[in-house]
Backbone bond lengths (Angstrom), bond angles and torsions (degrees), N, CA, C in turn:
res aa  C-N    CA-C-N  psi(-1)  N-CA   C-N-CA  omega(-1)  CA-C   N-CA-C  phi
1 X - - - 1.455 - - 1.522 108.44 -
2 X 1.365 101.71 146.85 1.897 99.03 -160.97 1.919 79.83 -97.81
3 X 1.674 76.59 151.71 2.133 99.68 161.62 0.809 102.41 -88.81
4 X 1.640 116.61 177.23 1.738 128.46 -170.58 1.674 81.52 -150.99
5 X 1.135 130.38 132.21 1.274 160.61 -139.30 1.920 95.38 -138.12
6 X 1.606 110.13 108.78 1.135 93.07 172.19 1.223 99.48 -128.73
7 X 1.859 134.84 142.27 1.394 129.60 -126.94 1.786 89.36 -156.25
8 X 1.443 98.80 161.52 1.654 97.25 168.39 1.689 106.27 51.77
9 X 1.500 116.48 53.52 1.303 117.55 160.24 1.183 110.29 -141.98
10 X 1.337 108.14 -156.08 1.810 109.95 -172.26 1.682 100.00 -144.47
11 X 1.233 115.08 85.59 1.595 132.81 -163.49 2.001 113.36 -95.82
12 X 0.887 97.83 111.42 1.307 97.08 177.30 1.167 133.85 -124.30
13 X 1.326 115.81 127.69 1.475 124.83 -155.35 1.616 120.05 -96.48
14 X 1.331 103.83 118.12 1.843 94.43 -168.04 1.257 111.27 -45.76
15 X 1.223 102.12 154.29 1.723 118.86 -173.22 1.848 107.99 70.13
16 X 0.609 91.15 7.73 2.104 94.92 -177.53 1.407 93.07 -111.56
17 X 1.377 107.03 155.43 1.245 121.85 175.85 2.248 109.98 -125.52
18 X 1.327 86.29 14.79 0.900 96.20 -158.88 2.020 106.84 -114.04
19 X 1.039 117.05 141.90 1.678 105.40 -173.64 1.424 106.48 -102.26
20 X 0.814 137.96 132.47 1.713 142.56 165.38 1.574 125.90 -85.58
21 X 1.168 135.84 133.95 1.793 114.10 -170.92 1.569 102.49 -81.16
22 X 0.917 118.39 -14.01 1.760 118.42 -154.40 2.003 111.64 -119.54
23 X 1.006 104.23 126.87 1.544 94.48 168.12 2.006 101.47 -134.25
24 X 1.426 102.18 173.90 1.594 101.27 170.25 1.571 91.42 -137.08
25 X 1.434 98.68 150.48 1.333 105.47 175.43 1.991 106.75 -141.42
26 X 1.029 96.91 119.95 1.987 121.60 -176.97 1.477 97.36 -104.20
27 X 1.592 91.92 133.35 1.377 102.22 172.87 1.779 116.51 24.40
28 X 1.264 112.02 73.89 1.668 111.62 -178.43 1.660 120.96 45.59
29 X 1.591 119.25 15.81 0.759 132.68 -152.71 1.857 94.30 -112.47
30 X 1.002 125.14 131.71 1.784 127.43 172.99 2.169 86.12 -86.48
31 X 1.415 118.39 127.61 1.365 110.17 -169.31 1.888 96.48 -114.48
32 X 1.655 99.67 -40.58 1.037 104.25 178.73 1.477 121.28 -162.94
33 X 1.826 116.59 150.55 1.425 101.12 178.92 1.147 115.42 -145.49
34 X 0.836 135.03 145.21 1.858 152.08 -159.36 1.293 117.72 155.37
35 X 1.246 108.88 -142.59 1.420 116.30 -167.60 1.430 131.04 -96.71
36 X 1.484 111.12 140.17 1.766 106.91 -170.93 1.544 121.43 -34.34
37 X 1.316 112.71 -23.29 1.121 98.21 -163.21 1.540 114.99 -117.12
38 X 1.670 125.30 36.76 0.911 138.60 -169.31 2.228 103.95 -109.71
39 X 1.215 80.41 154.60 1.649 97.95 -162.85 1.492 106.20 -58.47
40 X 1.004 102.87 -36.69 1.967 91.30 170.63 1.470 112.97 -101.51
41 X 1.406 108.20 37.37 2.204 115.76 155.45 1.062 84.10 -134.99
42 X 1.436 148.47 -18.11 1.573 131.50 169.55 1.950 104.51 -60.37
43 X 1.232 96.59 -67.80 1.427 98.96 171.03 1.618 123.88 -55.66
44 X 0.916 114.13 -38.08 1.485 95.48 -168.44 1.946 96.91 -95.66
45 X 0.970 132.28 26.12 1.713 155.24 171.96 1.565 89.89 -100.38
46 X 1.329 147.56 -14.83 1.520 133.46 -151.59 1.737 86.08 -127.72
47 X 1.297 127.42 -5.00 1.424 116.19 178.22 1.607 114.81 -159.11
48 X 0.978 93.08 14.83 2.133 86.36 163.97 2.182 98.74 -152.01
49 X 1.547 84.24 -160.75 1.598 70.50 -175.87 1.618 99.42 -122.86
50 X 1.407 90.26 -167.01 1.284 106.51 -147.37 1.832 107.57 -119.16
51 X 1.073 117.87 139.76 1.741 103.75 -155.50 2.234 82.90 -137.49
52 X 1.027 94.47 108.99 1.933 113.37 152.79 1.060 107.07 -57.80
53 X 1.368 109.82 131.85 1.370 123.27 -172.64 1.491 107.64 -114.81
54 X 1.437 107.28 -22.89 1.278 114.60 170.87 1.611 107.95 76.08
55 X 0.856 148.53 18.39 1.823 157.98 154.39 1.566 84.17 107.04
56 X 0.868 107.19 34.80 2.133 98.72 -170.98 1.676 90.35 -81.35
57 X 1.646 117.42 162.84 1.218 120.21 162.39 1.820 111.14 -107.00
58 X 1.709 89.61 141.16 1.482 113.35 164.88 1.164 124.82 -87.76
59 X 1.222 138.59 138.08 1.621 129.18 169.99 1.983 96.23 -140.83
60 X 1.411 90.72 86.47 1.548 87.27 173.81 1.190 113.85 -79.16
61 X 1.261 122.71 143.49 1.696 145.87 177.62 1.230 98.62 102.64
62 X 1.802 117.24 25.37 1.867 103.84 151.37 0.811 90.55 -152.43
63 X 1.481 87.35 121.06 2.021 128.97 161.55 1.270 101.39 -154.05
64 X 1.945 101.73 149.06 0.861 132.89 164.44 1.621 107.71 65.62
65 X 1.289 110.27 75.01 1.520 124.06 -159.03 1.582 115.77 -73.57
66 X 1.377 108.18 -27.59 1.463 134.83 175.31 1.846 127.60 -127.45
67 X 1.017 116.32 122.62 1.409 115.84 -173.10 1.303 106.17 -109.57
68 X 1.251 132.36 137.73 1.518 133.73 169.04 1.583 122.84 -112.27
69 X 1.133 112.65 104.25 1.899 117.62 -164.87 2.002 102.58 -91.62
């Protein structure tokens, strides 16, 4: 199953205070996040694609803030 490499953002990881440009995401899965130039965004850059983030910010683990039943 190919990664999707999302690059050129400002990603922040709960409990970090810190932003990272780079994340990978497998099968709906966040796999890993840091920096472009680390061995698992080298690899997963050689078989899926690659999505600009444009300096935008990430805050994974919020979605879908409201549910309506």
């Amino acid at each position: 199953m190919e990664s999707t490499v999302f690059t050129n953002g400002r990603i922040l990881c709960p409990g970090s205070e810190v932003f990272s440009p780079t994340m990978v995401v497998k099968q709906g899965h966040i796999v890993h996040v840091g920096s472009g130039e680390d061995e698992e965004v080298l690899q997963a850059r050689k078989t899926g694609p690659i999505v600009d983030l444009g300096n935008r910010v990430v805050l994974p683990g919020l979605s879908m803030g409201m549910y309506t039943l």
